[in-house]
N, C-alpha and C positions, 0 to 999 in steps of 0.2 A: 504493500500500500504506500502512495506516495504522499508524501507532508508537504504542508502547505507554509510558505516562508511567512515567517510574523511578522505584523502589521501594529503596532501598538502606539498606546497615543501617551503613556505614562514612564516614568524615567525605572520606577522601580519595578517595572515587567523586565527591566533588564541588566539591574543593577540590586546587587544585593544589599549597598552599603553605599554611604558617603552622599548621599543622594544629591545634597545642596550644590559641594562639591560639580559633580558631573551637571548637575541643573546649570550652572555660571558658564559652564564648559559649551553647553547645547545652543543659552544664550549669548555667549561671546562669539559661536559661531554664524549663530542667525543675524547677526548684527554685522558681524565682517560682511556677510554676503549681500545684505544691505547695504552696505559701503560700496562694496566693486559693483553690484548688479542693480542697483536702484530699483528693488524689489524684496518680495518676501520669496524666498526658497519653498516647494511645491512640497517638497520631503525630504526628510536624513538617512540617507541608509549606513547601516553600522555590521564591521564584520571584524570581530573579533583576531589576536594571535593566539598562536598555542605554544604548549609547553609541551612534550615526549615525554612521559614516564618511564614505558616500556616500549623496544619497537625501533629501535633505532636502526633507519635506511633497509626495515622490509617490506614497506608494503609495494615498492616498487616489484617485488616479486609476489606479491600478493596474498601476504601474511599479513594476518591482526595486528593492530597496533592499541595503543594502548595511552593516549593525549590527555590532555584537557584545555578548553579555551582559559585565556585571562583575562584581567579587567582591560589592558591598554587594548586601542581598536584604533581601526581605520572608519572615519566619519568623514563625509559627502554629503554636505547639500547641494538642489539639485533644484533648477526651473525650466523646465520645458520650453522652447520657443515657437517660433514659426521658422521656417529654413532649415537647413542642415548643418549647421555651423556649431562644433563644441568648443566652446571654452573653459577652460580650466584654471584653475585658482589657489594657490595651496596660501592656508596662515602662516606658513615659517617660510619668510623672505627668500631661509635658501634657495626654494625651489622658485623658478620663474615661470610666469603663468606663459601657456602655451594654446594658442589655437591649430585647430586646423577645422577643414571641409570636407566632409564626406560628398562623394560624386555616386549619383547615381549608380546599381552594378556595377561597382569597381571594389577593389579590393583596398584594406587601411592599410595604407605603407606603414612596416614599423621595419628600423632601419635596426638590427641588430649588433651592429657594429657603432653605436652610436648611445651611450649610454644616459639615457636621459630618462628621467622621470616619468616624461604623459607616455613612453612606448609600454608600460605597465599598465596603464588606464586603455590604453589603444587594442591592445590583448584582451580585455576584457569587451570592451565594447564591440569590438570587429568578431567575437566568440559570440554575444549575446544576439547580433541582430542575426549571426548565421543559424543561433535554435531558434530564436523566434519567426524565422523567415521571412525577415521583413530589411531585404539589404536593396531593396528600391528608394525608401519612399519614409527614412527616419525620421524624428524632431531631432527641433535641434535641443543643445542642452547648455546651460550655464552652471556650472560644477565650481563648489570652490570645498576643498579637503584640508583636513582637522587631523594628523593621524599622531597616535601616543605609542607605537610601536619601535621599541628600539630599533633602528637600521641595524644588517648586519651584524646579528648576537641568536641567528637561531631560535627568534620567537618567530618567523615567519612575517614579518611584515610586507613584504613583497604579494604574497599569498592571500591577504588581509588585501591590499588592496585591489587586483585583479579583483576578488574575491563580492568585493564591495564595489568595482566597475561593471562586472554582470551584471547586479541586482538593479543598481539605478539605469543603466541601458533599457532593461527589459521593462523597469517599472516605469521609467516617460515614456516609454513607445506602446504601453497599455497590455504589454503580458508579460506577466512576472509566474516564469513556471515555477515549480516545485521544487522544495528544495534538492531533491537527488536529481534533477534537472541542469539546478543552478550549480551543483557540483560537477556535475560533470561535466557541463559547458567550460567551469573554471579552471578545471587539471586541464582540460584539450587546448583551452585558451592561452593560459603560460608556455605552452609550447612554441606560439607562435615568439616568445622572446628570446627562445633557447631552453627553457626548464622543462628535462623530461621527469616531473614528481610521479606519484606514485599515486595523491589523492588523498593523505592523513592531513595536509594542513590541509587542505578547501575542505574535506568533511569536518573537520573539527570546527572550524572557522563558521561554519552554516549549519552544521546539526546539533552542535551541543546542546546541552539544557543544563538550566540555572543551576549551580550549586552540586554540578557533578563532572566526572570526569566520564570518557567514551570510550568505551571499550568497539572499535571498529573493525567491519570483518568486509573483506574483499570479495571472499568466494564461498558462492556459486553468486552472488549476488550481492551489492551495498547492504548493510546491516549497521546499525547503531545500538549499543544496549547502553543506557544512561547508568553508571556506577555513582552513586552519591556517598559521600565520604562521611563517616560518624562525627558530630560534633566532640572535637576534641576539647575544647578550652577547660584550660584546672578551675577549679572552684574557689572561689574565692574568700580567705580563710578567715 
């Protein structure tokens, strides 16, 4: 049976703790994008990194693995246009904002020898309109991204954003498939950068559930079984 990607309108459907915290974080975003976009943003899409417990470089052979998502994430907001023109926007200066034009049936150049930031959102996007079927005739989008994932440290941040350029692709252009949809659009998708994964960060990234880790099975078919961890905390004397 396939799941359907969460849609929620409240901070604690998706955060266990800190909530104020992450509230300032949502509004400091909505606000930027109101600055660059001289609008309100349509939605946030939000895709978590992961952490490996157990599992380390099998599922590429298509052994279980054994993750769990964490709090830091990749956040995108996200306003639908008229035209096919995306723009992109990141909050940390480092990265510079980048457009390009989607052409009619053509293919998203992403220049792999070229190491730049939007060719990870390009992967996704160029992955998303080719499940949705819809690589005539896209919106456009005005994108500006929030992301708390360490670079390069093996939580997957790379993953997290592909991960979270699916989602919004699919979700302005009016079909946002399911999540074992959105997964597997997102492993076939990093491909197009060079990454041949295996599928443990995009399932962890898009299936997990709150306050547990995921036990993941590849074969004969995707499988998640939610592990929720015992509350540990000592008592307090």
């Amino acid at each position: 049976m396939d799941h359907s990607i969460s849609i929620v309108s409240a901070l604690d459907d998706v955060y266990a703790g800190n909530l104020l915290q992450h509230g300032a974080r949502y509004q400091a975003l909505t606000e930027a994008f109101i600055e660059t976009y001289g609008a309100m943003p349509d939605f946030i899409a939000r895709a978590p990194g992961r952490v490996n417990i157990i599992g380390e470089h099998i599922d590429y052979c298509g052994f279980p693995v054994f993750p769990m998502a964490i709090v830091p994430d990749c956040l995108i907001a996200v306003k639908a246009v008229d035209g096919s023109s995306v723009k992109l926007s990141n909050v940390n200066a480092k990265f510079a904002a980048r457009q390009f034009d989607y052409q009619s049936g053509t293919i998203v150049d992403i220049d792999q020898s070229v190491h730049d930031w939007v060719n990870y959102f390009k992967c996704g996007y160029r992955g998303a309109l080719e499940a949705i079927a819809n690589t005539s005739s896209p919106v456009g989008m005005q994108c500006l991204m929030d992301g708390s994932v360490p670079i390069s440290v093996g939580l997957s941040s790379s993953s997290a954003f592909v991960c979270c350029a699916v989602m919004v692709t699919m979700k302005a252009n009016g079909k946002l498939l399911s999540q074992e949809r959105v997964v597997e659009t997102s492993v076939a998708s990093e491909r197009y950068i060079g990454t041949n994964g295996g599928g443990m960060d995009q399932t962890t990234s898009i299936m997990s559930q709150p306050q547990s880790a995921a036990f993941i099975e590849f074969s004969p078919m995707l499988r998640v079984t939610p592990v929720r961890f015992p509350n540990t905390t000592p008592p307090i004397a």
